[in-house]
Residue, then its C-alpha position, 0 to 999 in steps of 0.5 A: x500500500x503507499x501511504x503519504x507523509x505528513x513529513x513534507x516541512x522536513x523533506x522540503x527543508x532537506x531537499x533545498x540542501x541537496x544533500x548537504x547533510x550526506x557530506x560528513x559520511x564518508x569522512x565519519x568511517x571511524x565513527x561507523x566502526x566504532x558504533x560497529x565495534x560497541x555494537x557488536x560486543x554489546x551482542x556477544x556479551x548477552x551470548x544466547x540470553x536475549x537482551x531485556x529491553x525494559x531498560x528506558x532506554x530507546x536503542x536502534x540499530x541500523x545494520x549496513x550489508x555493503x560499505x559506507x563511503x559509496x556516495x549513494x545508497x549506503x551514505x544516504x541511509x547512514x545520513x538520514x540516522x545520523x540526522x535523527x541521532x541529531x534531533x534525539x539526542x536521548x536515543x542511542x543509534x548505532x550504525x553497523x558497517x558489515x561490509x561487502x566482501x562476506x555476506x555469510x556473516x550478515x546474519x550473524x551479525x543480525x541475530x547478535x543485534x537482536x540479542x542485545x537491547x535494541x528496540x528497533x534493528x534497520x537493514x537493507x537490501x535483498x541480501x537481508x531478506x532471507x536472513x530477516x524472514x529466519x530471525x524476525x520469526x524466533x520466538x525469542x525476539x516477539x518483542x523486537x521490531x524490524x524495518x527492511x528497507x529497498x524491498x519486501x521481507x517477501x513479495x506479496x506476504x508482508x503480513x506474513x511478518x507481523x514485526x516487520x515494515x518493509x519499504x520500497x521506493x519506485x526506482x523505476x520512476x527515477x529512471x524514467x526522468x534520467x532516460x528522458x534527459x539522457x536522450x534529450x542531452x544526446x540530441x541536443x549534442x549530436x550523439x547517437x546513443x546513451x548508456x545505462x551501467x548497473x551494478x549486478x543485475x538484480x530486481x532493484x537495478x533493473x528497475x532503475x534500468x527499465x525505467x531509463x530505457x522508457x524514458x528514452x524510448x518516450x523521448x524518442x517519440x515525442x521528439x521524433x529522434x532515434x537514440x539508442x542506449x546501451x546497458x552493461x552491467x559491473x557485476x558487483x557494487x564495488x569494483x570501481x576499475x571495472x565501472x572506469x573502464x565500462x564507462x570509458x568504453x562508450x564514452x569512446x564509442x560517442x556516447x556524451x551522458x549515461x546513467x550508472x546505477x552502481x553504489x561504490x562501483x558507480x564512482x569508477x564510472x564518475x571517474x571516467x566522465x571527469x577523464x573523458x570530459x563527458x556527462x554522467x547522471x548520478x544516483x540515490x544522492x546528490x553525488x555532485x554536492x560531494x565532489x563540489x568543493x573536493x573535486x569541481x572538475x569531476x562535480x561538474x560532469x555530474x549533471x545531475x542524481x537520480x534521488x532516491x531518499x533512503x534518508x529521508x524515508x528512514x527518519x521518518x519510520x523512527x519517529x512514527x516508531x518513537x511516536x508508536x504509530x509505525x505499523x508492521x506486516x505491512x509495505x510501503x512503496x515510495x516514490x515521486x509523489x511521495x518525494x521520495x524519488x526525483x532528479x537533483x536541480x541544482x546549479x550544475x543542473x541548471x547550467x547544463x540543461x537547458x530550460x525547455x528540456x527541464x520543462x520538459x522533465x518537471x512535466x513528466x514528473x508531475x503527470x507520474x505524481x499525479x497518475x496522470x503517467x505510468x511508468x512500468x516497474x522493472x521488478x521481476x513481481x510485475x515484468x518478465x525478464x523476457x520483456x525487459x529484454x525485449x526493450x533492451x534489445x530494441x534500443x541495444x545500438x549492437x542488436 
């Protein structure tokens, strides 16, 4: 079910500060590592005794299956906890880095949080569904409440987890908007193709994918041209080198702006794009605010990022948890209409696209938010992969 936010002064507050907030992530590694560190002695001193949590203290823990410092994703959930670690100062958040390299330790490291005292564990990503389904379920931590966020704890069965709220967001619809420029951008330059980067190709990424390829299909047909994408795939989300070299590899071929949707492995494809001198459209944060002071010349390849506000949507499921009115077994799907997904329309955005093109890209966000537009989900639960393979094929400049 998609709900709407009563949460709009504090997302509008955010969204005039493109993101501002996310900057200190990447340099507050050592902080993570030692939430992670106390964390995770807290749990292994408790062993197979289940923390009491009757303590009045309110503890949550958001567990992160990846690697802080990606400019995206996993900045953007860290951010939107230390922001509310900010605001609560009497609610102990501790953020727990587990990395990309051993998935096998996930969910241990969940099962040791729920047997210290936190009141509220935060995880993300498919990686943590599984784990999250045999957990959530034991007996011994009825009294524990969990958010998943990025998909459902099972698809079409959120009720099937009576302590879990599940958050999706409408990637697809973000997609769409960077397909859209990325043709018109293409146009306007004189080039023939455009290109999509993913990281690995799972249901969250194809549905970045599939909308990118709508978006350019559609401004192909209202402006009568005939650009074509790309799409290539990493194969993980944290080989940089390899994104560089993707990227590099249709930069040469004559392609001027491409989308990556890659988390860490994604900033090797923004390296490319300072190298070649071309265009690139980020994702999840404003990746240009973080390279705006430490790297202009690379910033100013970043026209603009796919927003999906990780931050946001995560600040306001704990103060619905503070104020006892988050709900479980239940789905949220967050999208435009939400303000939860949307482009990034900041200086460099501004400069570079010219006005009738982004009167172009505000109108088609607002006929999504206003259901006046349908954007077809990539998500494997709603397309067969034959279909999105079908539109990649038609667009596909090797096919």
């Amino acid at each position: 079910m998609k709900k709407k936010y009563a949460f709009r002064c504090f997302l509008a507050a955010w969204m005039m500060c493109a993101f501002t907030a996310l900057m200190g992530c990447a340099a507050n590694t050592d902080s993570a590592s030692s939430d992670q560190a106390g964390s995770q002695s807290a749990a292994q001193q408790s062993g197979s005794n289940v923390a009491d949590l009757n303590d009045g203290v309110t503890k949550i823990a958001l567990l992160i299956s990846g690697d802080l410092g990606d400019m995206s994703f996993w900045d953007s959930a860290a951010s939107g906890m230390k922001q509310f670690a900010t605001d609560h100062p009497d609610v102990v958040v501790d953020i727990i880095e587990m990395g990309s390299s051993d998935a096998t330790k996930y969910e241990s490291t969940l099962n040791q949080t729920a047997n210290a005292d936190y009141d509220l564990i935060i995880v993300g990503s498919p990686d943590m569904r599984e784990p999250l389904q045999r957990c959530s379920t034991k007996s011994k931590y009825a009294d524990r409440r969990f958010i998943l966020f990025d998909t459902e704890i099972k698809d079409d069965a959120a009720a099937s987890y009576p302590s879990v709220h599940s958050i999706m967001f409408s990637q697809n619809e973000g997609g769409y908007l960077a397909g859209l420029l990325a043709a018109k951008l293409s146009a306007k330059a004189g080039a023939e193709n455009t290109a999509f980067i993913g990281g690995t190709k799972n249901d969250i990424i194809n549905d970045f994918a599939y909308g990118f390829m709508q978006g350019v299909q559609a401004s192909n047909e209202a402006d009568g041209t005939t650009i074509r994408a790309y799409n290539s795939y990493i194969g993980d989300f944290t080989n940089s080198p390899k994104g560089s070299r993707l990227a590099s590899d249709f930069y040469e071929s004559g392609v001027e702006v491409l989308f990556a949707a890659a988390s860490q492995a994604g900033l090797g494809c923004i390296d490319s794009a300072k190298a070649n001198g071309r265009l690139i459209i980020g994702v999840d944060s404003d990746q240009y605010a973080y390279y705006q002071q430490s790297d202009p010349e690379k910033a100013a390849c970043i026209v603009t990022s796919v927003l999906k506000r990780v931050d946001l949507a995560l600040y306001d499921c704990c103060e619905r948890f503070m104020a006892g009115t988050l709900t479980y077994g239940d789905l949220d799907v967050l999208g435009i209409a939400d303000g939860m997904i949307g482009l990034v329309e900041n200086e460099n955005y501004t400069t570079i696209v010219p006005q009738q093109i982004r009167d172009d890209i505000t109108d088609a966000a607002r006929q999504i938010a206003a259901g006046e537009l349908s954007v077809a989900s990539g998500l494997k639960r709603y397309t067969a992969q034959d279909t999105l393979n079908a539109l990649f094929d038609k667009l596909d400049p090797t096919k």
